[in-house]
C-alpha positions in Angstrom: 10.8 -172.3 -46.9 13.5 -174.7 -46.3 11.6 -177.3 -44.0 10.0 -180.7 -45.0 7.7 -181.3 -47.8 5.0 -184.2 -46.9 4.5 -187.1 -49.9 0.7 -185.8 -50.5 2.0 -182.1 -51.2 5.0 -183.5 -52.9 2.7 -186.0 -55.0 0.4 -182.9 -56.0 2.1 -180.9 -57.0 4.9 -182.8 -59.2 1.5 -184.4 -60.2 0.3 -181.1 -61.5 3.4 -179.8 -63.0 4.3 -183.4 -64.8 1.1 -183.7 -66.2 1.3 -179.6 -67.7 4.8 -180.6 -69.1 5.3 -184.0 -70.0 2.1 -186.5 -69.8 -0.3 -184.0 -71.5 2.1 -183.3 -74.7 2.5 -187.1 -75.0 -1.2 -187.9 -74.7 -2.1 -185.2 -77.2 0.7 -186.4 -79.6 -0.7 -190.0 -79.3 -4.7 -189.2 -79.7 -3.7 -187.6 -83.3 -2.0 -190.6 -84.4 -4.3 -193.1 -82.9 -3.2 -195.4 -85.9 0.1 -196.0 -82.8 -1.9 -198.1 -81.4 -3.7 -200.0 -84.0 -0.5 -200.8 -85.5 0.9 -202.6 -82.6 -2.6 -204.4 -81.8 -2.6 -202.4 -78.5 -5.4 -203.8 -76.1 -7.4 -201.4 -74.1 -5.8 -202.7 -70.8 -2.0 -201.5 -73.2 -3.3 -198.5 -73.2 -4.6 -197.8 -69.7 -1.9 -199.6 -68.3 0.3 -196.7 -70.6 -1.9 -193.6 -69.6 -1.8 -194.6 -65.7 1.3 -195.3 -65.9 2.4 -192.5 -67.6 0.8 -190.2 -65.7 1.4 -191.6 -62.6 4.1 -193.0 -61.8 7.0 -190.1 -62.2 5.6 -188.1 -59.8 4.6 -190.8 -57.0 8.5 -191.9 -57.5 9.4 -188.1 -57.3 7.4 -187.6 -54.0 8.8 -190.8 -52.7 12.1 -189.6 -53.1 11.6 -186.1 -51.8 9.7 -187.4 -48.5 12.5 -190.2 -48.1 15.3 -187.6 -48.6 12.9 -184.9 -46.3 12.9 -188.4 -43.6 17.0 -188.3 -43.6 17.1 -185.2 -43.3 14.4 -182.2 -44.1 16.6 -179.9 -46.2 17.6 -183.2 -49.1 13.9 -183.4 -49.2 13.5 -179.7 -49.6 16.2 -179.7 -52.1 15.5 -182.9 -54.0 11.8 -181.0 -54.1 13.5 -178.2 -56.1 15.2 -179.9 -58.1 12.5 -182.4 -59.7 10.3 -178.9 -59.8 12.9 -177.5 -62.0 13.0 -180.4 -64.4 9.1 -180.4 -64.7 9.4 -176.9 -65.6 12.0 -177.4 -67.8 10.4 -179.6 -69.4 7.5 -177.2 -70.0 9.4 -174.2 -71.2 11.8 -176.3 -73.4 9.4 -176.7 -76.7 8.0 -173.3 -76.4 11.9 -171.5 -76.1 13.2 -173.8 -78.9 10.5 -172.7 -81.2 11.4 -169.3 -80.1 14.8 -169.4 -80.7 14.8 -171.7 -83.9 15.3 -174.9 -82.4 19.3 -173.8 -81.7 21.0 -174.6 -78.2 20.6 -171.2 -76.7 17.0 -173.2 -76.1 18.6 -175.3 -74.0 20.1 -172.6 -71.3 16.7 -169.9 -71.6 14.9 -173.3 -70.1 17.6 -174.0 -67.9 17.6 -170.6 -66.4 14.0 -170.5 -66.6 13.4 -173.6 -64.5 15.7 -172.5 -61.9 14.3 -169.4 -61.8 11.0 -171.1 -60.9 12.2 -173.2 -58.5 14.2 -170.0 -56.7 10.4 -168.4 -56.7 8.8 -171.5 -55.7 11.1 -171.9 -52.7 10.8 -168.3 -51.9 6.9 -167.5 -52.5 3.9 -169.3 -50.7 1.9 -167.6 -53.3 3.5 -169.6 -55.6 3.4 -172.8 -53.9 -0.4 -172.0 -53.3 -0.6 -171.3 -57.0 0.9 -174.9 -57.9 -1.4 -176.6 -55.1 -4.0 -175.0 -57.7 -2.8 -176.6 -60.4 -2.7 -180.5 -59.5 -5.8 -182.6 -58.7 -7.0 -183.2 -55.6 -10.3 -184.8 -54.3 
């Protein structure tokens, strides 16, 4: 699939994979040191305003960018879609291969390889794509 890639679609499923790879190890992180927080005399609204934004954010810029790139032109979208894909998967593979491989550089390329792997198979599989609809939150 090398066409367009609408913001909603885009906005799930970065969503989804951001969330798997980078919001929910931060968010776990913080809730077993909650003393973060108290230490800094974070307010309720601090930590909202971090979780939201957190959460949020990256993607909605990510699927801004693909469906401005997909307006120019469909095929930046599509790529800029890949690419952002990649580093969310990246970024989920990347603490699991550097435990594997005892925290050497070799990590580094297995999760580069594996991220564009993914994103090769995501371009090339609507079962795939399907699969990551799946995965982000919707309604």
């Amino acid at each position: 699939m090398s066409g367009s890639i609408g913001f909603r679609r885009a906005a799930l499923h970065l969503g989804g994979l951001w969330a798997l790879a980078f919001a929910q190890p931060l968010f776990e992180l913080l809730g077993r040191n909650a003393q973060f927080f108290v230490a800094r005399a974070s307010t309720t609204g601090d930590i909202l305003f971090l979780a939201f934004g957190y959460a949020l954010v990256p993607p909605l810029v990510g699927a801004l960018l693909v469906w401005l790139l997909g307006r120019l032109r469909p095929v930046l979208g599509w790529g800029a879609m890949l690419v952002l894909l990649a580093f969310c998967v990246f970024g989920l593979v990347l603490p699991p291969a550097g435990d594997l491989l005892g925290g050497s550089s070799l990590a580094l390329v297995a999760a580069a390889v594996v991220a564009c792997c993914a994103a090769a198979v995501y371009a090339g599989a609507a079962v795939v794509r399907a699969f990551v609809t799946v995965l982000s939150p919707r309604r």
